[in-house]
N, C-alpha and C positions, 0 to 999 in steps of 0.2 A: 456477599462475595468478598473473598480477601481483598484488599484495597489493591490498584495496581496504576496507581493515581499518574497522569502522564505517557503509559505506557499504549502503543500500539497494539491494540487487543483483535482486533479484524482487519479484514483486508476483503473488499470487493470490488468485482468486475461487472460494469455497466455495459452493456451489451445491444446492440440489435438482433444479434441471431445467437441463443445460448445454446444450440445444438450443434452450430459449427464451432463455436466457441470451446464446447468440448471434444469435436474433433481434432481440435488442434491443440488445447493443454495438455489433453490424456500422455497421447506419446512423448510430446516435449518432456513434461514435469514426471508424469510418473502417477496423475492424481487418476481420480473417478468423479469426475461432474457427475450427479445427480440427471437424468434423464428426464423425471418426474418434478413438479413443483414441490413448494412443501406443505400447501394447505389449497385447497381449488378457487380459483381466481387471482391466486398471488404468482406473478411469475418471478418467484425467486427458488432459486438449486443450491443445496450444497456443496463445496468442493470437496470431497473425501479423499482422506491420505492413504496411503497402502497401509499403516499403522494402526487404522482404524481411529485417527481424528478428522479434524477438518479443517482445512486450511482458509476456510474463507466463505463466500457465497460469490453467486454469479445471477445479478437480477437485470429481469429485462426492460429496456426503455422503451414507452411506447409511443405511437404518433405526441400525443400532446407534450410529454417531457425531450420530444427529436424537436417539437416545433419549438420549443422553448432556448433551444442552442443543446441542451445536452448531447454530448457525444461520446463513441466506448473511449473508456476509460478506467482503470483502476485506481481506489479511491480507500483512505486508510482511516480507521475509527480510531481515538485517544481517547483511552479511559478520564472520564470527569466523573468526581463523585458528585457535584451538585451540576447538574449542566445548565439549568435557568444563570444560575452566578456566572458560570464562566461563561454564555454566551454572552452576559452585560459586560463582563470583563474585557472579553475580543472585541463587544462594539464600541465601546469607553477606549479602548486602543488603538483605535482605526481598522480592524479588521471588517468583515463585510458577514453580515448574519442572511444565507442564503435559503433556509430553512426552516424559520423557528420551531422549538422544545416543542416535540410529540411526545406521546406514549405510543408502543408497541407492544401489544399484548403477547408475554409470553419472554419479548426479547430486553422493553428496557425503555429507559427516554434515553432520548436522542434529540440533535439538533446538526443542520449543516450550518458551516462558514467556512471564511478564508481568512487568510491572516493579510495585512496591510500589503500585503505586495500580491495579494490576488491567488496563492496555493491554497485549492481548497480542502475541505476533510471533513471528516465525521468528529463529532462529540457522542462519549454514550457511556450512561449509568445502567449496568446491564443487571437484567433480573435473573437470578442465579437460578437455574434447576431444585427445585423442591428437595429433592433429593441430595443433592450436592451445594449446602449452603455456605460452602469455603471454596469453591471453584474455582480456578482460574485459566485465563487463555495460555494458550501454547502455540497461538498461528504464530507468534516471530520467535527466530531461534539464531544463531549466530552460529552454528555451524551445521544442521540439519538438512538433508534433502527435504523436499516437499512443502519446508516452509518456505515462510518471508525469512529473507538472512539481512537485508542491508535496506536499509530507507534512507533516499539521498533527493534530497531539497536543492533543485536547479533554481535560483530566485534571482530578480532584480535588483535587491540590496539585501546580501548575505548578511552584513554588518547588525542590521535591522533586526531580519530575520531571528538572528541568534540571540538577540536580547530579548525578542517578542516571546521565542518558544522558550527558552532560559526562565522567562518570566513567568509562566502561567503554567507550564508544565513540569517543572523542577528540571530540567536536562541542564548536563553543562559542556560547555563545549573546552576540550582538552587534544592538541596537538592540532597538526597541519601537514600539508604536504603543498608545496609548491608546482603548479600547474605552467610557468611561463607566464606568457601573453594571457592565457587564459583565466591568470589569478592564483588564486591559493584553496586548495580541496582540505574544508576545518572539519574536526571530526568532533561526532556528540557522541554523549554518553549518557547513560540513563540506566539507573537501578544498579550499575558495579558491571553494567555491560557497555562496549562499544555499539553503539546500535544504527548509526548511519555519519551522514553528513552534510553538510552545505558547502554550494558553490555557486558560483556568477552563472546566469542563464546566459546559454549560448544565442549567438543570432539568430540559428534557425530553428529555434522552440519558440512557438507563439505566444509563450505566458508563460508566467512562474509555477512549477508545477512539484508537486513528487513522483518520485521514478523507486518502483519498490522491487527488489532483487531479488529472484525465488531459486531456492536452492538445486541443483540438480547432481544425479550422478555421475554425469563425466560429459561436461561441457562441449568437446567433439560431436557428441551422440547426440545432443540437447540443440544443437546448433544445427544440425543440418536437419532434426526431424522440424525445427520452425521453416527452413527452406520448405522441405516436402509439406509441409502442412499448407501454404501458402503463405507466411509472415514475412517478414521483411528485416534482415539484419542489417544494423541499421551501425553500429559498433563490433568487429570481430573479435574474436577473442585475445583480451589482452591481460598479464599476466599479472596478479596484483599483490602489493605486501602478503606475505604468508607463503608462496605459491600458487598459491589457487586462480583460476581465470573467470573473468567476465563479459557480457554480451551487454549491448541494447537491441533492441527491435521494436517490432508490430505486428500484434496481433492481425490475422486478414478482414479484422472489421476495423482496425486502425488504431488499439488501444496499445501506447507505449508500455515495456516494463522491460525488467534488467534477467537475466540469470546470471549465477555461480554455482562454481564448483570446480571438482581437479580433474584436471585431465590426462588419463588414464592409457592412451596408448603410448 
């Protein structure tokens, strides 16, 4: 697979119930959950775009990984071309190896962690399609419906942060926006793109986390099908560099994530 070293290659939604799960994306986003698993006994769905990609998967957690603390949440994969190295690298750094290197037949090795201030994520050396041995992801896109547009890192020492991911993933961090009281929103960059941000964890986030931004067609629309859905807006629409507007909320099983897009009436 073309190298894509550092880069946000997936995006997954950890789930208790992936059937409401896709009742509530479909309209939001615009996608098509997967109804069906994708091999029998695996309870993992693809998110399909209207374009005919896919923007992600949606796997289910079961009693033992609920007993474990795991709860919904979305969860973001960074391509590692060797992941045995970089998970020694993260634990050599103070990160927290929550996972270790598997193989997954078909997809790739893989490993979870967290970086020193506790945001966790995926690692993954992904096995390219047979057919397509120069492949590369498309789920993050910086101005697309239906992807990921914006990945922003809420953390307890941004400082930190930005020198941990600077360090192991190539990103650099270029410009800032002044927030008040609430600090300074530093922007990263990766591959000749703007591709998220860091800032100070607010007090009423339980942990350092990431909050991944999914594009939509007209923020109005996208905001009140989360009401009708059951979710929970949680940030309303506020209007940001460029024009374009953005949201937080909750998924109705309780999993944080952002949209954007313009809003059109």
């Amino acid at each position: 697979m073309t190298s894509q070293q550092g880069s946000f290659i997936w995006y997954e939604l950890m789930t208790t119930d992936p059937i409401s799960a896709k009742r509530f994306y479909d309209p939001v986003v615009g996608w098509n959950i997967q109804e069906e698993t994708v091999a029998p006994g695996l309870e993992y769905r693809m998110i399909g775009r209207s374009d005919g990609g896919n923007a992600g998967g949606v796997m289910t957690t079961d009693e033992d990984m609920q007993a474990k603390g795991d709860r919904p949440a979305w969860l973001g994969y960074l391509h590692a071309p060797d992941v045995d190295a970089m998970v020694e690298a993260i634990r050599s750094d103070g990160g927290k190896v929550m996972a270790e290197p598997w193989d997954q037949p078909g997809v790739g090795r893989l490993a979870m962690v967290a970086d020193p201030q506790g945001a966790p994520f995926y690692l993954m050396q992904p096995e390219p399609p047979a057919d397509q041995p120069d492949a590369t992801s498309d789920v993050f896109s910086v101005d697309q419906p239906q992807h990921v547009r914006w990945n922003e890192l809420s953390t307890t020492g941004p400082e930190n942060a930005i020198a941990f991911y600077t360090r192991h993933f190539g990103w650099r961090q270029e410009g800032d926006m002044d927030m008040g009281e609430m600090g300074k929103y530093q922007f990263l960059h990766h591959g000749g793109a703007m591709m998220g941000a860091v800032m100070p964890k607010m007090p009423q986030m339980p942990a350092s986390a990431w909050t991944f931004y999914i594009g939509v067609d007209d923020i109005d629309r996208a905001t009140e099908a989360v009401r009708s859905g059951g979710g929970q807006v949680l940030q309303e629409p506020i209007e940001i560099p460029g024009g374009e507007y953005s949201i937080t909320a909750l998924d109705p099983q309780g999993a944080s994530f952002g949209l954007v897009g313009p809003r059109n009436a």
